[in-house]
PyMOL commands that place a pseudoatom at each C-alpha (Angstrom):
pseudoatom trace, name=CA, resn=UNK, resi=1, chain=A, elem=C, hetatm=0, pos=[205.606, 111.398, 95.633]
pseudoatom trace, name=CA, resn=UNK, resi=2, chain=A, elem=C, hetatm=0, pos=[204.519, 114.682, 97.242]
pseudoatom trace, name=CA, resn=UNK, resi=3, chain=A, elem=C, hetatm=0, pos=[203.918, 116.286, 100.785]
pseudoatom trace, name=CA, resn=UNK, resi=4, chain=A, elem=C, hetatm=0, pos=[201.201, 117.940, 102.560]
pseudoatom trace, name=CA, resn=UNK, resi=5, chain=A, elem=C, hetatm=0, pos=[201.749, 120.841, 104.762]
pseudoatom trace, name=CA, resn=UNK, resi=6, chain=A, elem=C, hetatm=0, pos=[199.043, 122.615, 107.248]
pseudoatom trace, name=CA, resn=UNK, resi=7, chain=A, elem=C, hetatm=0, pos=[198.226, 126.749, 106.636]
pseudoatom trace, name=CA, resn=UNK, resi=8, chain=A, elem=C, hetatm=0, pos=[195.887, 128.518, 108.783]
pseudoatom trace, name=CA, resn=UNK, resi=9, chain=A, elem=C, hetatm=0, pos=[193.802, 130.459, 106.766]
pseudoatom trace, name=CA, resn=UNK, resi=10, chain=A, elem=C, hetatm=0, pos=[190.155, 132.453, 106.458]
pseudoatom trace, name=CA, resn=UNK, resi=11, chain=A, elem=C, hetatm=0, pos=[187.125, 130.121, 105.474]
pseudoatom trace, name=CA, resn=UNK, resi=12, chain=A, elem=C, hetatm=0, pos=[186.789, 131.543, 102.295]
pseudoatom trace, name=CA, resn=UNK, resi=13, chain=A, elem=C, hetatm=0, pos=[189.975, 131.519, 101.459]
pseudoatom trace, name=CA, resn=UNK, resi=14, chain=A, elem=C, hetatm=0, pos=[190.037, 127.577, 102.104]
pseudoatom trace, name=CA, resn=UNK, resi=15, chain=A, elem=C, hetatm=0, pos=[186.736, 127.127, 99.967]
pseudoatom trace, name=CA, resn=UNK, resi=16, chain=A, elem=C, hetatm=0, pos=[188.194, 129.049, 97.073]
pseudoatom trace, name=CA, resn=UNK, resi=17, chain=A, elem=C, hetatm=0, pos=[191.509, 127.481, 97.434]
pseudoatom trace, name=CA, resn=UNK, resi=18, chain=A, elem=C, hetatm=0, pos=[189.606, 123.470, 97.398]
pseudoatom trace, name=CA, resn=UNK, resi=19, chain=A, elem=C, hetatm=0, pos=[187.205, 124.856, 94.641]
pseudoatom trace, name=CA, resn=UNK, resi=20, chain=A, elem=C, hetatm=0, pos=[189.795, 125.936, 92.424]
pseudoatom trace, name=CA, resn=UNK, resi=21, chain=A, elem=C, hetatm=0, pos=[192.742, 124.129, 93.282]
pseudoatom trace, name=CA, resn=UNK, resi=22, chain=A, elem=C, hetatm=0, pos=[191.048, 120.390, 94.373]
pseudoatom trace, name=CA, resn=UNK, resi=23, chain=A, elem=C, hetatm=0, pos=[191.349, 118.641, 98.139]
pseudoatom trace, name=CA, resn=UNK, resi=24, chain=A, elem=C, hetatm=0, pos=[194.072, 118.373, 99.209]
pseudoatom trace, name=CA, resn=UNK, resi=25, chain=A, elem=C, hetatm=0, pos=[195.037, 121.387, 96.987]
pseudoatom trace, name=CA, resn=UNK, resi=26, chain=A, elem=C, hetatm=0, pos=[197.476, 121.469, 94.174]
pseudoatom trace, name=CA, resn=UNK, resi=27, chain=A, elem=C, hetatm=0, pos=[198.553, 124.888, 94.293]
pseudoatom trace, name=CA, resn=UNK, resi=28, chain=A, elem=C, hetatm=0, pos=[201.244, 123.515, 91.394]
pseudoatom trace, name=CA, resn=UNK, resi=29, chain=A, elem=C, hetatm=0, pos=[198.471, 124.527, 88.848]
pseudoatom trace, name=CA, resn=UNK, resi=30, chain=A, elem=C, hetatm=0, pos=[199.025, 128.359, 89.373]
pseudoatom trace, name=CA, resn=UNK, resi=31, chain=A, elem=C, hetatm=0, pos=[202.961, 128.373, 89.268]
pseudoatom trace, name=CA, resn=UNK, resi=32, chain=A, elem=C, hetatm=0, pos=[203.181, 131.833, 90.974]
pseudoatom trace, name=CA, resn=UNK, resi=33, chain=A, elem=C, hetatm=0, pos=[201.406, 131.106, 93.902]
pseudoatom trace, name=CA, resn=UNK, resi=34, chain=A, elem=C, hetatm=0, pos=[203.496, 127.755, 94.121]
pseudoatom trace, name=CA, resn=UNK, resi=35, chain=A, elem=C, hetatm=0, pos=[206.706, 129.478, 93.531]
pseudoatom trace, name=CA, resn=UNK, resi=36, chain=A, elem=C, hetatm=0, pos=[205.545, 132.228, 96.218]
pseudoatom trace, name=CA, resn=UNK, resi=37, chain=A, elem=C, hetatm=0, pos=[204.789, 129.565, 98.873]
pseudoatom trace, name=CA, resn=UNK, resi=38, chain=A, elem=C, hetatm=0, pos=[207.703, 127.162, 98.359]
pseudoatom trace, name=CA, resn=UNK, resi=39, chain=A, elem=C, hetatm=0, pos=[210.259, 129.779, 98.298]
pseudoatom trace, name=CA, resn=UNK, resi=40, chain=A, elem=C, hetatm=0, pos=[208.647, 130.796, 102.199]
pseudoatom trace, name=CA, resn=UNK, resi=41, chain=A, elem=C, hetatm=0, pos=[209.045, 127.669, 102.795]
pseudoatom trace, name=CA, resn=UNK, resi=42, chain=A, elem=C, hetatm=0, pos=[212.197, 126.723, 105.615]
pseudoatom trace, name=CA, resn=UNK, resi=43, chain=A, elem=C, hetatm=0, pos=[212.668, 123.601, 107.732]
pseudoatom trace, name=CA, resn=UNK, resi=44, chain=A, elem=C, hetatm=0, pos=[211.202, 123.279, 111.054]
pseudoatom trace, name=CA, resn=UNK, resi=45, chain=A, elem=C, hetatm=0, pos=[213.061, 125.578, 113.733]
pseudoatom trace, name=CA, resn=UNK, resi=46, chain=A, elem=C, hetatm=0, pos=[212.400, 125.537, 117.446]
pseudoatom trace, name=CA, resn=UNK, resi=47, chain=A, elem=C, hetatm=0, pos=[214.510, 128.370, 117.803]
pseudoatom trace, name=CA, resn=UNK, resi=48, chain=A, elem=C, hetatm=0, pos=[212.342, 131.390, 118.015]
pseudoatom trace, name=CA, resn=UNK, resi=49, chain=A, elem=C, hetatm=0, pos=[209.145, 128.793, 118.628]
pseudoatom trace, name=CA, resn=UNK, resi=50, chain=A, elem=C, hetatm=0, pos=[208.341, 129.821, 122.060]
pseudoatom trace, name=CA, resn=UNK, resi=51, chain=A, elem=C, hetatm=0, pos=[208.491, 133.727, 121.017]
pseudoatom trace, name=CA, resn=UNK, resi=52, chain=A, elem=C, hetatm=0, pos=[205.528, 133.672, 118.895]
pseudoatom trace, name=CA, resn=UNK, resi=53, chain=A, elem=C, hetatm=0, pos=[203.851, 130.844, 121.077]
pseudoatom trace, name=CA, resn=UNK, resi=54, chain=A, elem=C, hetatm=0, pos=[201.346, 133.337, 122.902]
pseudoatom trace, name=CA, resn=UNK, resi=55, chain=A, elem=C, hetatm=0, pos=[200.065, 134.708, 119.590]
pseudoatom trace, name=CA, resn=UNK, resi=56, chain=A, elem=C, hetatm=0, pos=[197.033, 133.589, 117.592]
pseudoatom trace, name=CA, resn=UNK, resi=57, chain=A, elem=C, hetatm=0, pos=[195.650, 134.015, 114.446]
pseudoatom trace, name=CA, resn=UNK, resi=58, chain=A, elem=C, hetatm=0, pos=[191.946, 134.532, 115.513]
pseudoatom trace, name=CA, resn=UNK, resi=59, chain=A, elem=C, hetatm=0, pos=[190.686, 135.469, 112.069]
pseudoatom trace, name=CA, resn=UNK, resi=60, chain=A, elem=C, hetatm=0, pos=[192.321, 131.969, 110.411]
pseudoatom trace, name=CA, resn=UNK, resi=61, chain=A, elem=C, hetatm=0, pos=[189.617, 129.379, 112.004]
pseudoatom trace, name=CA, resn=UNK, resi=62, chain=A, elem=C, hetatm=0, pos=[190.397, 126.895, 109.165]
pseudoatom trace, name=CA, resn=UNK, resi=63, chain=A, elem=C, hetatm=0, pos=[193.348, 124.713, 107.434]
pseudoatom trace, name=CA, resn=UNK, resi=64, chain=A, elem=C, hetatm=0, pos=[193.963, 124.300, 104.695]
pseudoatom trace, name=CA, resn=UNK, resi=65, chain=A, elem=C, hetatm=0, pos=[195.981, 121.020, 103.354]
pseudoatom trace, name=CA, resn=UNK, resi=66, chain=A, elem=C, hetatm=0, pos=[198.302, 122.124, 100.345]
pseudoatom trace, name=CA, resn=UNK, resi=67, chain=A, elem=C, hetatm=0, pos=[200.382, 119.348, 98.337]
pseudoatom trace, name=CA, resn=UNK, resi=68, chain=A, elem=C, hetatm=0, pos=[203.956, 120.337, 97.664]
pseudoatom trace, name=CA, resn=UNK, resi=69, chain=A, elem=C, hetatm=0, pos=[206.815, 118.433, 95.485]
pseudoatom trace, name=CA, resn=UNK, resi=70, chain=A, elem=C, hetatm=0, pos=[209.049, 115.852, 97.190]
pseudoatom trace, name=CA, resn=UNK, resi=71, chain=A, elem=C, hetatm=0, pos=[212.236, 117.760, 96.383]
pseudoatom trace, name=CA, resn=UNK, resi=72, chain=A, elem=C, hetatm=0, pos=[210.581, 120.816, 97.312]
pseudoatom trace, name=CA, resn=UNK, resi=73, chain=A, elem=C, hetatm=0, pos=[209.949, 119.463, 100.710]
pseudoatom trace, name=CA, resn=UNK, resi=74, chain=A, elem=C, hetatm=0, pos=[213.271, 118.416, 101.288]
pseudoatom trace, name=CA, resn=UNK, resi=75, chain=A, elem=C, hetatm=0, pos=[215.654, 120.917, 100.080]
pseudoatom trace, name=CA, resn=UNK, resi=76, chain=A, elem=C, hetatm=0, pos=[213.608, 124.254, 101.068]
pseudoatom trace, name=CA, resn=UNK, resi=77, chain=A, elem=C, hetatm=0, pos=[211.260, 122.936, 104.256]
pseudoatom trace, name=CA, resn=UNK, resi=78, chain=A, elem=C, hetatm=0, pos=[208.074, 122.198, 105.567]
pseudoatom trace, name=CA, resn=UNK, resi=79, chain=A, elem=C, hetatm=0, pos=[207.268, 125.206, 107.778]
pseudoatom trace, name=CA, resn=UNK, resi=80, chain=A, elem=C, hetatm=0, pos=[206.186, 128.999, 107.258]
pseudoatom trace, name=CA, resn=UNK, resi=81, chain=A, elem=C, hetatm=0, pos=[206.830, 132.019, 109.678]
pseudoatom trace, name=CA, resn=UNK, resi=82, chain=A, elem=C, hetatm=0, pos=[204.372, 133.940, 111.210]
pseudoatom trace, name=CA, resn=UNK, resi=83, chain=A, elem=C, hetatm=0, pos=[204.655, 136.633, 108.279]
pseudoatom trace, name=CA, resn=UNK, resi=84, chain=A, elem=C, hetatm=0, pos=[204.810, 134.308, 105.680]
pseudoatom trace, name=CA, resn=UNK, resi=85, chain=A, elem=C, hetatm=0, pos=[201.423, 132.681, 106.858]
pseudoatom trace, name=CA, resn=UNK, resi=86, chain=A, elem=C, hetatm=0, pos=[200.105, 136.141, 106.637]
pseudoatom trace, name=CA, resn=UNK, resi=87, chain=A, elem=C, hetatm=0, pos=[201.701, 137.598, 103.147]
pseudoatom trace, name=CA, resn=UNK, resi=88, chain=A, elem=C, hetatm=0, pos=[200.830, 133.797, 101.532]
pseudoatom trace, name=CA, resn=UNK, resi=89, chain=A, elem=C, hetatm=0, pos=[196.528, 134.713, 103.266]
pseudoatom trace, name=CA, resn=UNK, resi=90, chain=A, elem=C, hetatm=0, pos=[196.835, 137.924, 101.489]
pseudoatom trace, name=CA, resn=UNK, resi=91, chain=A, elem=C, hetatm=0, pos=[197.672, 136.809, 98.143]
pseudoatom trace, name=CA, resn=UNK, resi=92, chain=A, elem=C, hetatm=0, pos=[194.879, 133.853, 98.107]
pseudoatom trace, name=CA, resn=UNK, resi=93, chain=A, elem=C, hetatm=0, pos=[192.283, 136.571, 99.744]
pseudoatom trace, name=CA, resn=UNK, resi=94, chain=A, elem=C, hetatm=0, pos=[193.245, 139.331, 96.389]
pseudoatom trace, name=CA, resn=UNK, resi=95, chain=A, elem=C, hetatm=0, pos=[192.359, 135.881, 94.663]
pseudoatom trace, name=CA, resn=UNK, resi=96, chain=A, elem=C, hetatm=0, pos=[189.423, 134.776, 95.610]
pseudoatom trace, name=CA, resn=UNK, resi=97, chain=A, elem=C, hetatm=0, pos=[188.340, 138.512, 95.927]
pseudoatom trace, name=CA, resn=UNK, resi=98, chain=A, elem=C, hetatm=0, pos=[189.096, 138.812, 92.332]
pseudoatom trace, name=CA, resn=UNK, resi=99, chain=A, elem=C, hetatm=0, pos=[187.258, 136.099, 91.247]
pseudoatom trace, name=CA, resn=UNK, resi=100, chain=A, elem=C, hetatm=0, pos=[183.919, 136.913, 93.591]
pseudoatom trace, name=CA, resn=UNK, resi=101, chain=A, elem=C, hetatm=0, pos=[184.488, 140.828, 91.613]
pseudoatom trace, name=CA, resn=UNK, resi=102, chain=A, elem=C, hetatm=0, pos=[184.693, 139.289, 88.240]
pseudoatom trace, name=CA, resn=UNK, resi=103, chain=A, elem=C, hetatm=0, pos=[181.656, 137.459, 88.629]
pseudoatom trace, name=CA, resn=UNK, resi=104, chain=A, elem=C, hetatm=0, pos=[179.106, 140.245, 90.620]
pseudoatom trace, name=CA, resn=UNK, resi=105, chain=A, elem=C, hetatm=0, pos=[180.705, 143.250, 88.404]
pseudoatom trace, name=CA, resn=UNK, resi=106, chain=A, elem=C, hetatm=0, pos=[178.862, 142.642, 85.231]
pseudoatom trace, name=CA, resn=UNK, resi=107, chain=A, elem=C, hetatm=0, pos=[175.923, 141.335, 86.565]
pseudoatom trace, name=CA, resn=UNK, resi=108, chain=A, elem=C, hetatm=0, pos=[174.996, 144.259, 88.569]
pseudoatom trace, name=CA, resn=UNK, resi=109, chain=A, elem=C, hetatm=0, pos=[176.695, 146.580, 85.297]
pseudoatom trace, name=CA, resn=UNK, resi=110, chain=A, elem=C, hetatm=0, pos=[173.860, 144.926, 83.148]
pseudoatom trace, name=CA, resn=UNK, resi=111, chain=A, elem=C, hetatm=0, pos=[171.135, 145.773, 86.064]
pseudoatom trace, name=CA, resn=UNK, resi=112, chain=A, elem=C, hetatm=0, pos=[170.443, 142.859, 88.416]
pseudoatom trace, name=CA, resn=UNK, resi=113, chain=A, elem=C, hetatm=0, pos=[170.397, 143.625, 91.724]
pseudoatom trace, name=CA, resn=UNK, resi=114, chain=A, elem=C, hetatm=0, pos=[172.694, 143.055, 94.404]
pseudoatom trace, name=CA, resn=UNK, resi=115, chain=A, elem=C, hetatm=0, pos=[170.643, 140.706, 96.683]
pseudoatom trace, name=CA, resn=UNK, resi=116, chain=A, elem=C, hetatm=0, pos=[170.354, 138.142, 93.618]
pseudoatom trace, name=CA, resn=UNK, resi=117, chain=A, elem=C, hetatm=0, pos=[173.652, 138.625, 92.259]
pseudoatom trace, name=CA, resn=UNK, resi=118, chain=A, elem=C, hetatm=0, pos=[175.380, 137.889, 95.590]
pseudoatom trace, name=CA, resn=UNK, resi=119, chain=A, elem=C, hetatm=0, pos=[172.937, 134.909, 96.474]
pseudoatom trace, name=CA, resn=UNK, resi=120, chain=A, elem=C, hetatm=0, pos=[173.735, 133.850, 92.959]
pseudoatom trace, name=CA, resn=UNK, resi=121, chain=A, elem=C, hetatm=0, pos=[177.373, 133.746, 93.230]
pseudoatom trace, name=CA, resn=UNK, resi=122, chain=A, elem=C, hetatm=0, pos=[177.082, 132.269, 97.011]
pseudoatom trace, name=CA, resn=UNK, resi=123, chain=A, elem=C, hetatm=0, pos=[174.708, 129.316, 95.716]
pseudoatom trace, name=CA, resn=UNK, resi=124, chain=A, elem=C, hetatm=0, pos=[176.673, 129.094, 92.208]
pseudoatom trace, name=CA, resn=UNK, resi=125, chain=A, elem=C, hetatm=0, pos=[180.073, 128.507, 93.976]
pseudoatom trace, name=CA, resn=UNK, resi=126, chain=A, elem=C, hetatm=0, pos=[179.155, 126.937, 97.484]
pseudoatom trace, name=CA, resn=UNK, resi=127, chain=A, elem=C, hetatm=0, pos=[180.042, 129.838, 99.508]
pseudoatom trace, name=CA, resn=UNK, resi=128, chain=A, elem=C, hetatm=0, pos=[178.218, 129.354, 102.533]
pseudoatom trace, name=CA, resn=UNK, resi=129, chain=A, elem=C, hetatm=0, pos=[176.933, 131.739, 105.163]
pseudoatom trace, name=CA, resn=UNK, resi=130, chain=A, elem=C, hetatm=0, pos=[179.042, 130.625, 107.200]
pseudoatom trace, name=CA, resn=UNK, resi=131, chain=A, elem=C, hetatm=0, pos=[181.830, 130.566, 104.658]
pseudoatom trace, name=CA, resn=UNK, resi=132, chain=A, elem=C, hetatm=0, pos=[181.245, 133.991, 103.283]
pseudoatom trace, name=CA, resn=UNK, resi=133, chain=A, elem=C, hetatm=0, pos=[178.314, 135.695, 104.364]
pseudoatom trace, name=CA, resn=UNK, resi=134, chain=A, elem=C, hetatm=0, pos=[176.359, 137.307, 102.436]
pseudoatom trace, name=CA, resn=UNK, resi=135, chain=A, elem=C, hetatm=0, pos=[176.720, 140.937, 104.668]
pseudoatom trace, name=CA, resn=UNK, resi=136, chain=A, elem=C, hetatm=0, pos=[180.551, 140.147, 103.961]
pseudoatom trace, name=CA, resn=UNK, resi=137, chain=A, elem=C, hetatm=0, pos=[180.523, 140.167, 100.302]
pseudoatom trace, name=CA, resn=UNK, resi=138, chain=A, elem=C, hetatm=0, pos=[178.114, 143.013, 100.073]
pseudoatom trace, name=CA, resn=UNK, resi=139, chain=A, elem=C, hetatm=0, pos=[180.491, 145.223, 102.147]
pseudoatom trace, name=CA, resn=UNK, resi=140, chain=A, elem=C, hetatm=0, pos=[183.579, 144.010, 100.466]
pseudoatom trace, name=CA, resn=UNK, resi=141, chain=A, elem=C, hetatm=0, pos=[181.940, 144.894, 97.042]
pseudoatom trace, name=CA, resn=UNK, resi=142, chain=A, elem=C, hetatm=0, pos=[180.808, 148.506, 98.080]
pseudoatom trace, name=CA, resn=UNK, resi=143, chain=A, elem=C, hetatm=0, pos=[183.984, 149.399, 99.271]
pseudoatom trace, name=CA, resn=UNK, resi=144, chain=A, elem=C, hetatm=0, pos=[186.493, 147.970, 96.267]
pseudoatom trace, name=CA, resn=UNK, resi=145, chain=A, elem=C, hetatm=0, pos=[184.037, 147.537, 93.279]
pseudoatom trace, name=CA, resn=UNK, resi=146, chain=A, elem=C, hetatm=0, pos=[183.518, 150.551, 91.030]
pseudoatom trace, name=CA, resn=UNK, resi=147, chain=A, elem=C, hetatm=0, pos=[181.191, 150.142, 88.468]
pseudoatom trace, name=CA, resn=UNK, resi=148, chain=A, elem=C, hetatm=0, pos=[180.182, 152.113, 85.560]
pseudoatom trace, name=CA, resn=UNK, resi=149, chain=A, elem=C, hetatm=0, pos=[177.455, 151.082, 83.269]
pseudoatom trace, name=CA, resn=UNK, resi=150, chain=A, elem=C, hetatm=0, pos=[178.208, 153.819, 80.961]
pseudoatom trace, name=CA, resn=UNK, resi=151, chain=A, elem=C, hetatm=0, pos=[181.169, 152.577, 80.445]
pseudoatom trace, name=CA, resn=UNK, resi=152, chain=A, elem=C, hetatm=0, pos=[180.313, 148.498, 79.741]
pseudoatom trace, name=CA, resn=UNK, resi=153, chain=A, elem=C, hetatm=0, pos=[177.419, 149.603, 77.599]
pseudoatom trace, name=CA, resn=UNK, resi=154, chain=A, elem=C, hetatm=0, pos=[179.736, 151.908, 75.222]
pseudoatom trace, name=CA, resn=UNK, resi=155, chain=A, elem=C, hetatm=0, pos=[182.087, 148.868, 75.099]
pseudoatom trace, name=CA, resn=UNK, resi=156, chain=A, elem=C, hetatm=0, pos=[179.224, 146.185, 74.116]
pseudoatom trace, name=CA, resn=UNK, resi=157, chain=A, elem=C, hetatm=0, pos=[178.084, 148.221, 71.727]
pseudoatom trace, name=CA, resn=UNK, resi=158, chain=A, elem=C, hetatm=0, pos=[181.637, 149.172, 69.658]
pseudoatom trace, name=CA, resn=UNK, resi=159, chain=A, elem=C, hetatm=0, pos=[181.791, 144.988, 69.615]
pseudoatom trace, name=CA, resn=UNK, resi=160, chain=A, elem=C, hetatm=0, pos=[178.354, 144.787, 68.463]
pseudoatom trace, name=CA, resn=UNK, resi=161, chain=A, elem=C, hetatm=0, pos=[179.878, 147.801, 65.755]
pseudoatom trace, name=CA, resn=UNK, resi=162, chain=A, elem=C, hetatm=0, pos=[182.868, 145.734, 64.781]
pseudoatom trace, name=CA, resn=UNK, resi=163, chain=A, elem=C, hetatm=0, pos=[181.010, 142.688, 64.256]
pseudoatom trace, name=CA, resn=UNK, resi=164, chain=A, elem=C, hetatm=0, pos=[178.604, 143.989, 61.971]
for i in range(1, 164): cmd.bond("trace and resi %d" % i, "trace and resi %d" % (i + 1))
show_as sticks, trace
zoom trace
């Protein structure tokens, strides 16, 4: 039998999370992330509750339903910190950021353009605009992506070399 606990997280993030990992999600697949979140994991204190009451997590306007073990639920908690909500949105954003890069990289390397590529990947994956917008994406892949088509090219064709 196994347990469902509540995260706040981005709307991406969620979609990504559900697209990879199912609904409710079974972050057991990837054991990292499932040893990272069940090791943040501590049973339900009241103690410094009303401390942190007044704060909000305005960019986390979803929640996302994750299924974790019986005995994990019982011997290590139910309940994440502030920080730990944070540090566990981080690792699932590099994630899903990684994945959107692995797919828009090559395409524009081989010399589609960005407005397809992007649209592609939105419509290919289910990444709404109001998921992940499309200005989003674009900005996020200006920023971190660094592509050189030099660079793919020479490595196509030494394959293409070693094959033949």
């Amino acid at each position: 039998m196994a347990f469902t606990i509540q995260v706040p997280c981005k709307s991406y993030s969620k979609h990504y999370l559900e697209l990879k990992y199912g609904d409710p999600v079974l972050l057991m697949r990837d054991k990292l992330l499932y040893r990272q979140l069940v090791l943040s994991l501590e049973k339900n204190s009241n103690r410094y509750r009303k401390k942190y009451e007044s704060l909000a997590f305005s960019n986390y306007t979803e929640v996302v339903n994750i299924t974790i073990k019986r005995n994990d639920f019982y011997r290590l908690g139910w309940d994440l910190t502030r920080t730990e909500i944070v540090e566990f949105n981080q690792a699932i954003e590099m994630k899903a950021k990684t994945f959107m890069h692995a797919f828009i990289a090559p395409r524009i390397a081989v010399g589609f353009n960005w407005t397809e590529t992007i649209e592609s990947f939105q419509d290919e994956f289910g990444f709404t605009e109001d998921i992940w917008s499309f200005e989003a994406i674009r900005k996020e892949c200006q920023r971190n992506l660094n592509i050189d088509r030099g660079e793919l090219f020479k490595r196509i064709l030494n394959n293409i070399n070693n094959i033949v």
